[in-house]
ZAGU-531671 format. One record per residue (C-alpha): residue number from 0; x negated, z, y. Coordinates in nm, 4 decimals. Each point is the difference from the previous one (the first is absolute). Example, Ala and Ser with C-alpha at 12.3 -4.5 7.8 and 13.67 -1.06 7.14 Angstrom:
ZAGU-531671
{node 0; {-1.2300; 0.7800; -0.4500}}
{node 1; {-0.1370; -0.0660; 0.3440}}
//
This chain:
ZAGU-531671
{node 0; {-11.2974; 7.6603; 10.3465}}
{node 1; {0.3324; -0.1540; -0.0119}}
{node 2; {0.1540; -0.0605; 0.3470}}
{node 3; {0.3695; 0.1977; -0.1161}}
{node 4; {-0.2487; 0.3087; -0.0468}}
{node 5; {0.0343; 0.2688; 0.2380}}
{node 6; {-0.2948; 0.2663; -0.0446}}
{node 7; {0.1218; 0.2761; 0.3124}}
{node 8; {-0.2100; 0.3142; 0.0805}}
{node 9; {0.1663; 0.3233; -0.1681}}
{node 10; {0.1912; 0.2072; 0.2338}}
{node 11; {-0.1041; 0.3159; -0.2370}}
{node 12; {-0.3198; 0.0283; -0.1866}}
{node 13; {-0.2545; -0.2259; -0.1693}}
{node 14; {0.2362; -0.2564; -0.1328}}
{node 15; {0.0519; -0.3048; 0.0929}}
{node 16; {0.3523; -0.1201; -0.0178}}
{node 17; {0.1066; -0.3540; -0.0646}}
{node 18; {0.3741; -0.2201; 0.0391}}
{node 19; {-0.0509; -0.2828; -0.1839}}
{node 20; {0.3029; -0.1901; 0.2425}}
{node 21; {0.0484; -0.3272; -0.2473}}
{node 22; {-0.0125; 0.2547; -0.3478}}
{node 23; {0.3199; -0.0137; -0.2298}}
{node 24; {0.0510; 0.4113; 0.0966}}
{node 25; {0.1626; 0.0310; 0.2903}}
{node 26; {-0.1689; 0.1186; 0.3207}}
{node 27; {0.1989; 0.3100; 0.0611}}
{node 28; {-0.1111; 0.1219; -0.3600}}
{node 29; {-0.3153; -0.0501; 0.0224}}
{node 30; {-0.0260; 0.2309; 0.3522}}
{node 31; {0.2066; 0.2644; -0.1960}}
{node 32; {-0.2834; -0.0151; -0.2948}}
{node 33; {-0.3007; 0.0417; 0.2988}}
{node 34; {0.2082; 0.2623; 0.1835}}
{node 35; {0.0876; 0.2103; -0.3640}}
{node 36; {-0.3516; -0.0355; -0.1011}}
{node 37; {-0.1663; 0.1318; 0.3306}}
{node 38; {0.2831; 0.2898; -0.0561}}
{node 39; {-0.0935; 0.0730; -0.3676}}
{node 40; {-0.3226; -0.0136; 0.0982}}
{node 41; {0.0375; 0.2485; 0.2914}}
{node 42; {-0.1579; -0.2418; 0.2504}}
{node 43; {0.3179; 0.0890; 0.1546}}
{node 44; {0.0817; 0.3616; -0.0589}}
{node 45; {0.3376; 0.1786; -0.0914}}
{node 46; {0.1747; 0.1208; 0.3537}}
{node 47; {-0.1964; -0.2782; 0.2109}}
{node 48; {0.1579; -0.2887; 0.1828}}
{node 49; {-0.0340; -0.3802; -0.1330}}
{node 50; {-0.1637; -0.2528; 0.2590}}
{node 51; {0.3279; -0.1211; 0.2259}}
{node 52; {0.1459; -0.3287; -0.0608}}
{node 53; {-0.1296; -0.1671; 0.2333}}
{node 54; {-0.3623; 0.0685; -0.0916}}
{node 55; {0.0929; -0.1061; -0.3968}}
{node 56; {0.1226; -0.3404; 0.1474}}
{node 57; {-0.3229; -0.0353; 0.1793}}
{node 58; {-0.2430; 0.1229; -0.2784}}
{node 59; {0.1828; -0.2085; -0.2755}}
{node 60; {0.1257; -0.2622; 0.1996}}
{node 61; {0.3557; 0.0576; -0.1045}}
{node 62; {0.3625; -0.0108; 0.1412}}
{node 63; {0.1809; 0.3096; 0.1179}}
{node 64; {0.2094; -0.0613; -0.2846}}
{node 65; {-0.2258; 0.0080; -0.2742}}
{node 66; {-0.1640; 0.3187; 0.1475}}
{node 67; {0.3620; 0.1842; -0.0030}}
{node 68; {0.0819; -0.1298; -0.3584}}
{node 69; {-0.3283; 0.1387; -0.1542}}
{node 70; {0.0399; 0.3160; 0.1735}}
{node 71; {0.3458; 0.0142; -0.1422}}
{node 72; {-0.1341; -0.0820; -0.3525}}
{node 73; {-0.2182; 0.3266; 0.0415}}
{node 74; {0.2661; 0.2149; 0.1184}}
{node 75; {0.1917; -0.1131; -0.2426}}
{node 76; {-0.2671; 0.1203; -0.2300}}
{node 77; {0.0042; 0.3241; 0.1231}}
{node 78; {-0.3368; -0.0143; 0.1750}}
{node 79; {0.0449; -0.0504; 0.3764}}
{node 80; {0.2810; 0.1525; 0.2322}}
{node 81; {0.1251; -0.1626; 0.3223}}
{node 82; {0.0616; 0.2281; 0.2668}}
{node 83; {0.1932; -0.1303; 0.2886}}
{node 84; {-0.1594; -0.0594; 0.3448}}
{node 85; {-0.3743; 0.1370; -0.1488}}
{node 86; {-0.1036; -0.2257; -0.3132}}
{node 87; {-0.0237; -0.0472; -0.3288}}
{node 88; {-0.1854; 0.3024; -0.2369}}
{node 89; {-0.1942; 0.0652; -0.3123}}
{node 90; {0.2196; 0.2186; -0.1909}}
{node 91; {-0.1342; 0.3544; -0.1278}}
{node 92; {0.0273; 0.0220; -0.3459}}
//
């Protein structure tokens, strides 16, 4: 296995998620495709909270910053809601 590849234990369900750190996509997308497909797949449900920052840092082995900015790429898509001084939500559609 190539040293740049990351294999992490899911957070949510059976799958295992993997940041590939040296690939041409950028880090921050790739968390926002393993966070929107453990949403679409209802490993994390509508109404419950996504894992905190701080534990998508650790998990992924990522910046602050690239956790915010693919949390902002979902909200952007409509599927998570930040709600100030509690986290960050699956929204209920």
């Amino acid at each position: 296995m190539p040293a740049a590849l990351l294999l992490v234990t899911p957070i949510y369900g059976d799958h295992v998620a993997e940041i590939d750190h040296d690939a041409g996509e950028p880090v921050w997308r790739q968390l926002a495709t393993i966070l929107r497909g453990q949403i679409t797949r209802g490993e994390i449900a509508p109404g419950k909270l996504l894992p905190s920052t701080r534990t998508l840092m650790q998990t992924y082995e990522v910046s602050d910053g690239t956790v915010k900015r693919a949390v902002a790429a979902l909200r952007a898509e409509g599927l998570v809601q930040t709600v100030r001084g509690r986290g960050v939500f699956v929204v209920k559609r």
